[in-house]
C-alpha positions in Angstrom: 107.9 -34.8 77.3 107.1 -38.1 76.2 106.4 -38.9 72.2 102.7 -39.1 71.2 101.6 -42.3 71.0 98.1 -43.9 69.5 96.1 -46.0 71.7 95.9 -49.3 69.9 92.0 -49.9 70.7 91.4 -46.7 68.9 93.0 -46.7 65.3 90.0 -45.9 63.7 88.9 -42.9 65.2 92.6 -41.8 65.4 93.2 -42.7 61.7 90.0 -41.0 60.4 90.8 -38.0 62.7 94.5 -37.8 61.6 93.3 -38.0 57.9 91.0 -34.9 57.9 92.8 -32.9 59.6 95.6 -33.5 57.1 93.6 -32.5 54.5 92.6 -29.5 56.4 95.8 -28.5 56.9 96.1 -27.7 53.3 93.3 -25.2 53.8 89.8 -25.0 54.0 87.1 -27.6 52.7 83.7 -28.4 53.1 82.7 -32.1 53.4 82.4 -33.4 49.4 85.4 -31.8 48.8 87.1 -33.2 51.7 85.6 -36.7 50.8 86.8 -36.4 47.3 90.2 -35.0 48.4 90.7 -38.1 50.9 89.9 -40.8 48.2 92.1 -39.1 45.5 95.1 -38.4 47.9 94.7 -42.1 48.6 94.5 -44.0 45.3 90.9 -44.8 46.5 91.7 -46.8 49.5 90.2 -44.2 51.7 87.0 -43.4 51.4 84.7 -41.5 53.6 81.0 -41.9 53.3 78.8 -38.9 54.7 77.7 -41.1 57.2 81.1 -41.6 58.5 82.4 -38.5 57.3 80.0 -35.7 59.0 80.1 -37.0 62.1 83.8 -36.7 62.6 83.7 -33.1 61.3 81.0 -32.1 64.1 82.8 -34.2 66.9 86.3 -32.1 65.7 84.1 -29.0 65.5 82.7 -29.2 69.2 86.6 -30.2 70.3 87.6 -27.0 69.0 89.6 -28.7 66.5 87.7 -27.2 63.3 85.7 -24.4 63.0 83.1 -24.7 60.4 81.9 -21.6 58.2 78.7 -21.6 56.1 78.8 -20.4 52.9 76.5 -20.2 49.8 77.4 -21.1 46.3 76.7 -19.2 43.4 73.8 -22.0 42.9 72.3 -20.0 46.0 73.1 -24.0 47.6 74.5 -23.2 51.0 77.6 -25.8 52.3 80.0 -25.6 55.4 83.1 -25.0 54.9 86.1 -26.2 57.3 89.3 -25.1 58.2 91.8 -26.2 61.3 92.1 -24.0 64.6 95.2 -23.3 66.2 94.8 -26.8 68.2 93.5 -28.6 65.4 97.2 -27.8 63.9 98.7 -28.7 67.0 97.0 -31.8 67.3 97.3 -32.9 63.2 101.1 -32.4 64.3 101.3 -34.6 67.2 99.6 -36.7 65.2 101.9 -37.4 62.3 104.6 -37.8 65.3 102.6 -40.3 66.6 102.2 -42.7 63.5 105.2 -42.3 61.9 106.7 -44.0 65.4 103.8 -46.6 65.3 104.0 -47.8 61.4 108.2 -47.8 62.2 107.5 -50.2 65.1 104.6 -51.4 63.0 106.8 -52.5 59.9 109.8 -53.6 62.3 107.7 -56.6 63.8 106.0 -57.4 60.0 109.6 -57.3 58.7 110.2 -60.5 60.7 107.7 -62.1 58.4 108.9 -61.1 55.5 109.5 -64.1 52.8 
């Protein structure tokens, strides 16, 4: 079988994909906390705004990637709460095999440049 690999014209979508599900596979979240999660886990260089965010977790959700739960708070506020399927944790796998090998070719051609 050949290694995962990312198609170059979709980074974004693979990054932002790669990222939540990450977090996901830590156990379940709903969206803030996921947000909040992201930007701390990343210094604040990754943020995801609910515009962004939400739309990613419904795509995931209708791949069978995710399965949301809904849930109310004590506040009698009712949230969604997400957690990985068995091919979400698959995928989130395949994934981290795939960009490892793309940042080690990645920083092999930037090391050329390197002062």
């Amino acid at each position: 079988m050949a290694p995962p690999s990312l198609e170059i014209q979709n980074l974004t979508r693979s990054c932002n994909e790669a990222l939540i599900l990450a977090v996901l596979a830590t156990g379940p979240h709903h969206g803030y906390q996921l947000a909040l999660a992201l930007e701390e886990k990343s210094g604040g260089d990754f943020r995801f705004p609910h515009g962004t965010l939400y739309p990613i977790l419904h795509r995931l959700e209708s791949d069978g990637l995710i399965s949301g739960v809904w849930q109310e708070t004590p506040s009698k506020r009712r949230r969604k709460s997400y957690a990985l399927t068995a091919a979400g944790r698959r995928l989130v796998a395949e994934q981290a095999t795939a960009w490892r090998r793309f940042f080690e070719h990645f920083f092999a051609i930037l090391k050329e440049v390197e002062p």
